[in-house]
C-alpha positions in Angstrom: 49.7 48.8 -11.0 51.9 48.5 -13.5 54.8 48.0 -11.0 55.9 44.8 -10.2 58.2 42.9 -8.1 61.7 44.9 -8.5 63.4 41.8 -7.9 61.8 39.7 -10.7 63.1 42.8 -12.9 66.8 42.4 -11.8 66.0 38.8 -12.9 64.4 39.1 -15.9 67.5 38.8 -18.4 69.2 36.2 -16.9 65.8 34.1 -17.0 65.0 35.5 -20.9 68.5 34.1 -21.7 68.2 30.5 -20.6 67.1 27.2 -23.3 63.5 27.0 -21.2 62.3 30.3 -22.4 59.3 28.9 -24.4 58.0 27.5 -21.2 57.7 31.3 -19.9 55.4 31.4 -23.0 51.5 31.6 -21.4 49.1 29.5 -23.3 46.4 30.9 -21.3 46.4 34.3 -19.5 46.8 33.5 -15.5 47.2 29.4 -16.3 49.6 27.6 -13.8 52.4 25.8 -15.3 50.9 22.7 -16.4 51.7 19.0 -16.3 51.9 16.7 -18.7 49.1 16.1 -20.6 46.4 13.3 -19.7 45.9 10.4 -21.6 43.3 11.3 -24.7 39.7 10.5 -22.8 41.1 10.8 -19.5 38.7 12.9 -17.2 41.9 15.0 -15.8 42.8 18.1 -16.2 46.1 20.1 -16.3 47.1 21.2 -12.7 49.6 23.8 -12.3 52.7 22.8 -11.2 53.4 22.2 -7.9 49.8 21.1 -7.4 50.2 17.6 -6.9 48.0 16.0 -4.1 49.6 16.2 -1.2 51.0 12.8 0.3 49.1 10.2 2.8 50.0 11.2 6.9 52.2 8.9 8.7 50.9 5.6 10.2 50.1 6.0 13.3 49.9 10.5 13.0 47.9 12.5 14.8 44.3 13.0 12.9 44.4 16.2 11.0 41.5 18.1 9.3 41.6 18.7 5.8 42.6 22.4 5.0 39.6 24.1 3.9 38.1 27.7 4.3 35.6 29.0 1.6 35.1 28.7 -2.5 35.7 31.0 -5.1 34.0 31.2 -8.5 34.7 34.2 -11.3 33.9 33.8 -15.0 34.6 36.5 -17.2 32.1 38.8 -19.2 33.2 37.3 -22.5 32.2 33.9 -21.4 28.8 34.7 -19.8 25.0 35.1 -21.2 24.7 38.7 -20.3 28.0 40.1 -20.9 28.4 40.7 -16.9 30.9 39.7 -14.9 30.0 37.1 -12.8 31.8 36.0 -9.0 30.1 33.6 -6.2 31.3 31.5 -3.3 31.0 31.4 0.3 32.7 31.3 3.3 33.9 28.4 5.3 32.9 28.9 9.0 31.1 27.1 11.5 29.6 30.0 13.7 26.3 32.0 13.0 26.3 34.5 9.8 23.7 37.3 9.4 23.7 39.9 6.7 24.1 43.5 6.5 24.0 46.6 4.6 26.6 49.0 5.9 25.7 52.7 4.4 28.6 54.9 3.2 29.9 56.7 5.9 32.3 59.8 7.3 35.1 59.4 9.6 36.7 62.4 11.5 40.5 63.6 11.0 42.3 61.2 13.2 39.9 58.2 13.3 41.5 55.0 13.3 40.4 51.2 13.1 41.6 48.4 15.2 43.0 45.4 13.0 44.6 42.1 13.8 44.2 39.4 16.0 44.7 38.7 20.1 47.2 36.9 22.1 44.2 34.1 21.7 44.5 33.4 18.4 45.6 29.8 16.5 48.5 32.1 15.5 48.6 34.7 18.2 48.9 38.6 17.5 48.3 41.8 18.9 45.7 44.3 17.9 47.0 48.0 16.9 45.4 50.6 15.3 45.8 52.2 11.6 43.8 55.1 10.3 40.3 55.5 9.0 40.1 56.9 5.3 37.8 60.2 5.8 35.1 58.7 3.7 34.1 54.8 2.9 31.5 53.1 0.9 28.2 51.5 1.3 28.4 47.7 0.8 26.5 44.5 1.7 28.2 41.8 3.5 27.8 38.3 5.4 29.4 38.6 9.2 30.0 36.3 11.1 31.4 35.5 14.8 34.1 33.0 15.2 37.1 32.3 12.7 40.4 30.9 14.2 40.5 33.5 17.0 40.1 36.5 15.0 38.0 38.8 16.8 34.0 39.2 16.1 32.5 40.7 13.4 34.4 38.9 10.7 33.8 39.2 6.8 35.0 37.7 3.7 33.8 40.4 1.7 30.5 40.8 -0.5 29.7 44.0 -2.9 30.1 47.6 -2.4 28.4 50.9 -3.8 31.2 50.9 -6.4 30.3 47.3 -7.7 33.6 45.8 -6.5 32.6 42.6 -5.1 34.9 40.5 -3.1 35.3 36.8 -2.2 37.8 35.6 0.8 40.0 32.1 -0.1 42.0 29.8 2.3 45.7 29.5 0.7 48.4 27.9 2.4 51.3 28.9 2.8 54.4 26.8 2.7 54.9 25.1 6.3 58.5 27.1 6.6 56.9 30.7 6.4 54.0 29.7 8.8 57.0 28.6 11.3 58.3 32.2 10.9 55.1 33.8 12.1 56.2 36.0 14.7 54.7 35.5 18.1 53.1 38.8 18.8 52.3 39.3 14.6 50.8 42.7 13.9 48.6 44.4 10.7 45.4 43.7 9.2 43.9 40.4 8.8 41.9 38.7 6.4 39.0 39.7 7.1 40.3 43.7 8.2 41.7 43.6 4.6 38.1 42.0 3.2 36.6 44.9 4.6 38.9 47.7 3.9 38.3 46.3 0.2 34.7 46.9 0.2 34.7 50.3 2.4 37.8 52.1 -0.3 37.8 50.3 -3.4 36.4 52.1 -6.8 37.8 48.9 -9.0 39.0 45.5 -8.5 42.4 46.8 -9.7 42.2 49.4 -6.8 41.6 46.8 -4.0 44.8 45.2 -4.9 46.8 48.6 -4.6 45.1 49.1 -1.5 45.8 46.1 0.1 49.0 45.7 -1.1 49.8 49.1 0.5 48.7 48.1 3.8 50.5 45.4 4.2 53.6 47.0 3.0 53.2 49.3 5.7 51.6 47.9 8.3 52.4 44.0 7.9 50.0 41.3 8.0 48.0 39.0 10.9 47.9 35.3 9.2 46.4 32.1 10.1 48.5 30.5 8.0 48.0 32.1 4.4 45.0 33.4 2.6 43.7 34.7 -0.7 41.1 36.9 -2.2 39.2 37.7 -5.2 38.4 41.3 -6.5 36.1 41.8 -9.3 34.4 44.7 -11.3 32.3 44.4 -14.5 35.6 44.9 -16.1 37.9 42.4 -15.2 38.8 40.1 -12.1 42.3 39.6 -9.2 43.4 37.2 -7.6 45.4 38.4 -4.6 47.6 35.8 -2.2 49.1 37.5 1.2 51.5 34.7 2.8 52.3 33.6 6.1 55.7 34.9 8.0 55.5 37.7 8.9 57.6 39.1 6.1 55.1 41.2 4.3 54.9 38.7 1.1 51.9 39.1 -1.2 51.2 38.7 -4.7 48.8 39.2 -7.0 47.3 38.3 -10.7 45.1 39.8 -12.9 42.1 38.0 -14.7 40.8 39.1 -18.0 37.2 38.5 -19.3 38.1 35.3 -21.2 38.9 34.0 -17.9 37.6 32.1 -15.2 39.1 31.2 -12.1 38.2 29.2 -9.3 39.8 29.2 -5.6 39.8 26.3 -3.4 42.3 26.9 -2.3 43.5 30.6 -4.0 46.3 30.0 -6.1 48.9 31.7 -8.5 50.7 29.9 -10.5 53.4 31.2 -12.9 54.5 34.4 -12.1 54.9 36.7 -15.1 56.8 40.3 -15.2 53.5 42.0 -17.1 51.1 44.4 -15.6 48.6 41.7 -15.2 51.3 40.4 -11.8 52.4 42.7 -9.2 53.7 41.6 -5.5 55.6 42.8 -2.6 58.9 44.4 -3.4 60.8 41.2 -1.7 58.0 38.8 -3.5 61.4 37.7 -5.5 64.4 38.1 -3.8 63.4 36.2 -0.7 62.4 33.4 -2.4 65.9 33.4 -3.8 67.3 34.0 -0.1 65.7 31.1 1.0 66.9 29.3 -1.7 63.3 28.2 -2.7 63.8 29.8 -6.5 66.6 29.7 -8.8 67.1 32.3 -11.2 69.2 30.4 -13.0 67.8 27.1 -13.0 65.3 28.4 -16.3 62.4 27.3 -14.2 59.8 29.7 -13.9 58.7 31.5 -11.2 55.9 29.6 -9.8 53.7 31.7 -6.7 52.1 27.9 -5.4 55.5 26.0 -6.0 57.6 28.8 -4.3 55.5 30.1 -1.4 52.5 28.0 -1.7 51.6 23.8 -0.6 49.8 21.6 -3.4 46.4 21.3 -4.0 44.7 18.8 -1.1 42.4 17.2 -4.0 43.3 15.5 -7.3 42.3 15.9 -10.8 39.7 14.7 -12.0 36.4 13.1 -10.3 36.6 12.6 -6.7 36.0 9.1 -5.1 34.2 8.9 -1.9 37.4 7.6 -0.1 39.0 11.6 -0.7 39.6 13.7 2.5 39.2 16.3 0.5 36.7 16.2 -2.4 37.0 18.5 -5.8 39.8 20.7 -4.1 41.2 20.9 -7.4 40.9 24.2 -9.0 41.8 23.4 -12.3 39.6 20.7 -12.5 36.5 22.9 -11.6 37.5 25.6 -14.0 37.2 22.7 -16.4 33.7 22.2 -15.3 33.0 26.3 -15.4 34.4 26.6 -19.3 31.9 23.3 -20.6 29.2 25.0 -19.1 29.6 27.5 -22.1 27.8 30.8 -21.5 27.6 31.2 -17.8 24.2 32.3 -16.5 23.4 34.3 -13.8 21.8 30.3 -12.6 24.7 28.5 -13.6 26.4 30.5 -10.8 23.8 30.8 -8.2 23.9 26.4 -8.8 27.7 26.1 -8.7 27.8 28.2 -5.8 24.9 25.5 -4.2 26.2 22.7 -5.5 25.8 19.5 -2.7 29.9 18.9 -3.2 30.8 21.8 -1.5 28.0 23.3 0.1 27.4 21.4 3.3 27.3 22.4 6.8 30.5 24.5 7.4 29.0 26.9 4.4 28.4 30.1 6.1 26.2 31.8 3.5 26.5 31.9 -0.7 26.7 35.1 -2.6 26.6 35.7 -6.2 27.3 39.1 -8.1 26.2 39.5 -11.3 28.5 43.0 -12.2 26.8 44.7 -15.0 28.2 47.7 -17.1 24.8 49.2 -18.3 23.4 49.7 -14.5 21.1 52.8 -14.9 21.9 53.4 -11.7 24.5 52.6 -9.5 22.2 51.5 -6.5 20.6 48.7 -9.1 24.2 46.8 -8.4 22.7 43.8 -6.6 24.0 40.6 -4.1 22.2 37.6 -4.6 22.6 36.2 -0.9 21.4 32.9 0.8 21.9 33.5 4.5 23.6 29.9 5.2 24.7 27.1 2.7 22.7 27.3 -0.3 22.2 24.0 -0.6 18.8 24.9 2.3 18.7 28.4 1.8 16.9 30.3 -0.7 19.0 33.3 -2.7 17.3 36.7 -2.0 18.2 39.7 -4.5 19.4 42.6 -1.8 20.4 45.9 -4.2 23.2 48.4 -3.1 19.9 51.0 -3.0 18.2 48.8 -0.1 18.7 50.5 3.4 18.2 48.0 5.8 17.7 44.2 6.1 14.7 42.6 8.1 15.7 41.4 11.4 15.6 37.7 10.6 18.2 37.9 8.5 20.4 40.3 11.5 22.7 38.8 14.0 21.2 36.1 16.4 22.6 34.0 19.3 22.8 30.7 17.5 25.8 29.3 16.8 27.5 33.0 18.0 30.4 32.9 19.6 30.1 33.4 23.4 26.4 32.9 23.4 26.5 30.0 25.9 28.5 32.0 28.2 26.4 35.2 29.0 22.9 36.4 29.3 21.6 38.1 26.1 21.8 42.7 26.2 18.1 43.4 26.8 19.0 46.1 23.8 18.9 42.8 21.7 15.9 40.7 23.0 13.2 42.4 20.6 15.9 40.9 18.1 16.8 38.2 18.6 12.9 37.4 19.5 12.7 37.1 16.2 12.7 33.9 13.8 16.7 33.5 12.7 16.5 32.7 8.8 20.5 31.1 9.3 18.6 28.4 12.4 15.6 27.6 9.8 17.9 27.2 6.9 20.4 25.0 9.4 16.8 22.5 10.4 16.4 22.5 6.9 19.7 21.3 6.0 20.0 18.9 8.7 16.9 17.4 7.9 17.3 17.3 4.2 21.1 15.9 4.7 20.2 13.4 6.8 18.8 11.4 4.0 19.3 13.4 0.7 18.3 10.6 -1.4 14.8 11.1 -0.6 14.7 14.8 0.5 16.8 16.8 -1.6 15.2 17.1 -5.3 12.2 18.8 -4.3 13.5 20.9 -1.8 16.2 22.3 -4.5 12.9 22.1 -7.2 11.4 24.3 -4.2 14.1 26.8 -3.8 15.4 27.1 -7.7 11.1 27.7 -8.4 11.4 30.3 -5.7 14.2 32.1 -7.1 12.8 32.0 -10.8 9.7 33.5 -9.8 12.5 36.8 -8.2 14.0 36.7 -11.5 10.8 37.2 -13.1 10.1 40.0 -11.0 13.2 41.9 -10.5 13.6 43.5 -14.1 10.2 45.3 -13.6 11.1 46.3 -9.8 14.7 47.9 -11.2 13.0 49.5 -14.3 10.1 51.3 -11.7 13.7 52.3 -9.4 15.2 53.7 -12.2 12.4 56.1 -13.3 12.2 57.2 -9.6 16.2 58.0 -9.7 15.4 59.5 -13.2 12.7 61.4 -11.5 15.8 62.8 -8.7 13.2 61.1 -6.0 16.1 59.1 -4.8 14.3 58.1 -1.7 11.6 56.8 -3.3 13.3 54.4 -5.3 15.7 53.1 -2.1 12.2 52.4 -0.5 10.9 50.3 -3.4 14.3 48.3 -3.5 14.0 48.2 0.2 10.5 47.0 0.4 10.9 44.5 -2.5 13.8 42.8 -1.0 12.6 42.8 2.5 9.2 41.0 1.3 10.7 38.4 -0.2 13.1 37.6 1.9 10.2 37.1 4.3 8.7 35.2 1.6 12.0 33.3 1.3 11.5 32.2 5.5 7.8 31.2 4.9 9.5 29.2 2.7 12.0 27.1 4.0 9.9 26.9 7.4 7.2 25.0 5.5 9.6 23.1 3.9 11.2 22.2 7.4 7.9 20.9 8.5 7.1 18.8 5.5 10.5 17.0 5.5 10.1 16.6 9.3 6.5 14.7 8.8 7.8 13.1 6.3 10.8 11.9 8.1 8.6 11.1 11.2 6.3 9.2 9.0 8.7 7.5 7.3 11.5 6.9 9.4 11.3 8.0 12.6 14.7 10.6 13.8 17.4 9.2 14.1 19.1 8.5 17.3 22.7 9.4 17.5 24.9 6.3 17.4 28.0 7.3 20.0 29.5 5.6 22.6 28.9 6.8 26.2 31.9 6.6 28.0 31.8 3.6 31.3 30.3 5.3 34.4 28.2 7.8 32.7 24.8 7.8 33.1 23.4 10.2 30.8 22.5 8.8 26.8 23.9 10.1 23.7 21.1 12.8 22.9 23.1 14.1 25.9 27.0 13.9 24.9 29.1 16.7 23.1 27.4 17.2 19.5 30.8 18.7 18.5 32.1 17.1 15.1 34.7 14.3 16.4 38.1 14.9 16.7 39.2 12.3 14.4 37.0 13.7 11.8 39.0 14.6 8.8 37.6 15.2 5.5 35.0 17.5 4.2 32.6 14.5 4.1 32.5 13.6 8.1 30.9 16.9 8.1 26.6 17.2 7.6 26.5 17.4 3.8 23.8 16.7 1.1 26.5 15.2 -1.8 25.3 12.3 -3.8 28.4 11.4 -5.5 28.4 14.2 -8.0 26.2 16.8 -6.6 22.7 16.0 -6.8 20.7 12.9 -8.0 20.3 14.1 -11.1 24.3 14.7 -11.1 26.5 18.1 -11.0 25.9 21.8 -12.0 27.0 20.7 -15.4 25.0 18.2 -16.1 21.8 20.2 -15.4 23.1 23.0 -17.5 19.8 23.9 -19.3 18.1 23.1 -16.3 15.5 26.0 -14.8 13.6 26.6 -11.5 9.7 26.5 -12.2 7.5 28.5 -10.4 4.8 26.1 -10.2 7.2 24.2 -8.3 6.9 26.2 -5.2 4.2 24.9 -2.6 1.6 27.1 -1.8 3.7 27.8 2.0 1.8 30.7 2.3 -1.9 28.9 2.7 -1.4 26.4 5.6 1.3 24.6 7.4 2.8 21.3 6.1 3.1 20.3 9.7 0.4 17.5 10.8 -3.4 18.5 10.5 -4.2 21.1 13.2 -6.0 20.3 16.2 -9.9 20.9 15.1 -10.7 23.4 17.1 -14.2 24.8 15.9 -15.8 21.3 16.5 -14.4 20.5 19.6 -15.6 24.0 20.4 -18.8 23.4 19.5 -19.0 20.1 21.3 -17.6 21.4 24.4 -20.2 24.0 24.1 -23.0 22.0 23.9 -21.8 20.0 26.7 -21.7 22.2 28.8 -25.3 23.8 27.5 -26.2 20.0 28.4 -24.5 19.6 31.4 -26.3 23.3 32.8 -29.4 21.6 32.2 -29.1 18.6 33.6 -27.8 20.0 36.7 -30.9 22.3 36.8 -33.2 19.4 36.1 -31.3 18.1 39.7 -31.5 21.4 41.2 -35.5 21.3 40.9 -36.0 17.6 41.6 -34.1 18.6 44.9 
């Protein structure tokens, strides 16, 4: 790792030699170059250079949708309240998610895994094969079905047996390398490098060299430029592979006095330290395409060269933004006043109404410890769609299997509508789907978050405290039973634990379901869908496309619960402090919160003694005959 680009070596003294060479000096390790600094009071923030909002369209251009495919979080062990490394995000897809714990597995000499993408895909490729390592690790991961063509099941990452966990970034690439996408492209993509990650890597550090490797050997499938983030209880990486077809890819180090946040993925000035590496062309193409100059004393910015600028602006967004808080800098401001990051503090930015809305696949949280007594006690906080609805639920690296609930079903999968469900699956997907409560509750809750939204997070957050409460005691009774070498008793207690309350965590969110829908019954009445039926059809809106318009554009046409800065009672900062009560939770597991059941024991009575009634009476008529 401590390689990096050859070309940024032969270019090293001629940049050391220029009159700019203090601006090479970091202020901050992995900072962007910054811009000027904002007015004292202002509520900017520095943005790296290059990162200036990107300008209006064209009267009278085509609609476009704002760039916009998961969230990153990573703070630093240094800066948290446990002395863990903490990562979170979630993905940005609209098809169905379920969860799954893949076990650590052998592969025979010559096995080999299909990577890429079809002739179908937004870029199109061709899938090829590489080979299989002999041996890969157990990890826990969100799939999903539908991504931009890419072929089903997709991942952006999650945690592994090795407690590597891994989060799966948009980044643009410049629009002249996503012209030079090859028809035909060829390699991994995002999401076959996002699970090569968690089935090889050991360390953060390693899923870069892995990666990295791959690519340099076997290319790379874009959809236009994308980004991860690796990170171990040691340290953090950023890691940028670029449209083009060119094998480009870069990568940067984060230390635990850092934190970093990608929306989009980013690197900003690259440095020739051990804490950068990249392809070996990273540098002299840029130069080639006359995109860098060498000699020009400016450094060698990743965004500026290869990358676009940040869609959002410093600072607060208005409600007039097409796209709201896509400003990393300005979030990493938010992460560093939240002081010591708690294991809540991430589990709330994660779940925060600005972001998590209705694209949010899932949210994830690791919490990477370096005192695990075991290594099975690594555990994924997961919320099987957008937080915002959805309850977290501990799953540890020692748990076996998942309940079915929380496994693949047909809503929102890609294909569904097209074929009749594998009678292998019907037991299944028979099953309540956790993701299609979770999506009622949002949908509900969203529709008026003013009046819905407090308790339901008071709900979830009281939920979740009462896990936290629990879960020390649960890992403490695991670790005796490892202690103990009764390995398989301890999986089943981690197992068992996590299964119950994600059960618990259904129970849950389908009470809370029925109360909002009462309430919003009660109160309001649903909603009817205001759209215009086209002349000369008969059916009524209930009945047109549901689809998000095409004119829709930023992240706010979408279903989302944002009430200017988060919640009512404003963003993940300001409810620093802020903790989930377990009194809080309704009692979901004593009685519905739908309307009062029908009363069936006295209608059963009376019907009972009318007919015991009636009987007579018809004898009385009987004998009188």
């Amino acid at each position: 790792m401590r390689r990096y680009a050859a070309g940024l070596r032969r270019w090293s003294a001629l940049v050391l030699t220029t009159s700019v060479l203090a601006v090479l000096v970091p202020s901050a390790a992995g900072s962007a170059e910054p811009s000027p600094p904002a007015p004292a009071g202002s509520a900017t923030s520095a943005a790296p250079a290059g990162s200036a909002s990107p300008p209006a369209p064209a009267a009278g251009a085509e609609p476009r949708r704002m760039p916009d495919k998961s969230i990153a979080f990573y703070v630093g062990r240094n800066r948290t309240e446990s002395g863990a490394t903490l990562i979170g995000g979630f993905g940005h897809e609209p098809s169905s998610h379920w969860l799954e714990i893949v076990p650590r597995q052998h592969h025979p000499a010559g096995a080999t895994i299909t990577v890429g993408a079809t002739p179908e895909a937004d870029l199109p490729g061709q899938l090829t094969q590489i080979p299989q390592v002999p041996e890969t690790a157990k990890y826990i991961t969100s799939n999903y079905s539908e991504f931009a063509g890419f072929p089903a099941p997709l991942t952006n990452g999650g945690l592994n047996e090795h407690q590597v966990a891994a989060r799966d970034v948009w980044s643009d690439s410049r629009p002249e390398l996503v012209a030079m996408t090859p028809p035909g492209q060829t390699g991994p993509s995002y999401s076959d490098l996002s699970r090569i990650a968690m089935e090889r890597a050991h360390t953060a550090r390693e899923a870069v060299e892995i990666l990295g490797d791959l690519i340099n050997r076997h290319g790379y499938t874009t959809y236009g430029g994308n980004s991860h983030l690796f990170a171990d209880e040691n340290e953090g990486w950023v890691f940028i592979e670029f449209a083009g077809g060119k094998g480009l890819w870069a990568a940067q180090r984060l230390g635990p006095d850092d934190v970093r946040v990608s929306y989009p993925g980013y690197i900003g000035d690259f440095r020739g330290n051990p804490d950068f590496t990249g392809s070996p062309n990273l540098v002299d193409f840029a130069v080639q395409q006359g995109w860098w100059n060498p000699a020009s004393g400016e450094p060698f910015n990743i965004q500026r060269v290869y990358g676009t600028p940040f869609p959002g602006h410093p600072g607060k967004s208005a409600p007039t933004d097409e796209a709201p808080w896509r400003h990393p800098p300005t979030l990493e401001d938010e992460l560093r006043q939240l002081g010591r990051v708690s294991l809540v503090d991430m589990q709330r930015m994660v779940r925060d109404p600005r972001w998590s809305d209705d694209r949010s696949g899932y949210g994830q949280v690791a919490e990477l410890r370096p005192d695990l007594p075991h290594p099975d006690l690594a555990t994924l906080w997961v919320a099987n769609t957008a937080a915002v609805t959805a309850p977290y639920i501990p799953f540890h690296i020692g748990a076996t299997t998942v309940p079915p609930e929380y496994s693949q079903h047909r809503y929102l999968t890609s294909g569904a509508a097209a074929e009749y469900l594998n009678p292998e699956y019907a037991a299944q997907e028979a099953t309540r789907s956790a993701t299609y409560a979770s999506k009622r509750l949002m949908y509900y809750t969203c529709d008026r978050p003013e009046f819905f939204l407090s308790g339901v997070t008071r709900a979830l957050e009281g939920f979740e405290a009462g896990m936290l409460a629990e879960i020390g005691d649960v890992e403490r009774q695991a670790a005796d039973a490892y202690r103990a070498g009764d390995d398989e008793r301890a999986r089943e207690l981690l197992t068992r634990w996590s299964g119950e309350r994600a059960m618990d965590g259904l129970d849950l969110t389908e009470y809370l379901v029925d109360d909002v829908e009462r309430r919003t019954k009660e109160e309001f009445g649903i909603r009817e869908p205001k759209v215009a039926v086209p002349p000369g059809v008969t059916a009524d809106g209930r009945s047109l496309s549901m689809a998000l318009p095409a004119d829709a554009v930023a992240a706010r046409d979408r279903v989302h619960c944002d009430l200017g800065r988060g919640w009512a009672e404003g963003s993940t900062v300001d409810r620093k402090g802020q903790v989930g009560d377990p009194a809080a939770v309704p009692d979901y597991r004593a009685a519905s919160a739908r309307a009062p059941e029908f009363p069936w024991l006295p209608v059963g009575v009376a019907a009972l003694v009318g007919l015991l009634v009636g009987a007579g009476v018809m004898l009385l008529f009987r004998r009188k005959a």
